[in-house]
C-alpha angles and dihedrals in degrees: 000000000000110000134182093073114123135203122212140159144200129197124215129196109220092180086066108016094241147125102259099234117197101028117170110229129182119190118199131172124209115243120171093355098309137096112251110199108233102171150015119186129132125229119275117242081273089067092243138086127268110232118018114269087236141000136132117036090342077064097106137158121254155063122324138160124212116203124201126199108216100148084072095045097045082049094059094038088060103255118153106237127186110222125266089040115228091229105027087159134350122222128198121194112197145152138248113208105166113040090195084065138106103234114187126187112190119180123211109192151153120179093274105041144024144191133190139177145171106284145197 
């Protein structure tokens, strides 16, 4: 098994333009058919995570899912949110398929809407 890859993200706040800073993020991989939480950690005031939620041997192929608590930060931000808010976390479910790989997750989000997309 090929080794040495990472996996990082980053969160943006579209509503403000800004790095989200203090994020709330959760990884899990999926083993036998469950998610297996492997990390919790928050973005730094850069929007991202410090250090990389894998890399090295942790590097492994598979499923995971990283979840992102953004009702929380929106709330602390100020943001009027109704409640129930319409995005209280946002969970991505993807695969890595080559562990040697630089795998980055970046999140674009306001409180009503989110994107995502394979990184550099």
């Amino acid at each position: 098994m090929k080794t040495g890859g990472r996996l990082s993200t980053h969160v943006l706040d579209t509503m403000r333009g800004v790095p989200a800073r203090g994020v709330a993020v959760e990884l899990s991989v999926r083993r036998d058919g469950r998610w297996e939480s492997l990390a919790r950690t928050a973005t730094n005031a850069d929007g991202r995570v410090d250090p990389p939620l894998l890399q090295g041997d942790s590097m492994q192929t598979g499923e995971y899912r990283l979840v992102f608590a953004v009702g929380d930060y929106f709330r602390a931000a100020g943001a009027a949110l109704p409640q129930p808010a319409f995005l209280e976390r946002i969970a991505i479910e993807f695969g890595i398929a080559d562990a040697g790989a630089h795998y980055h997750v970046p999140v674009l989000c306001t409180p009503w809407s989110y994107s995502t997309y394979r990184g550099s």
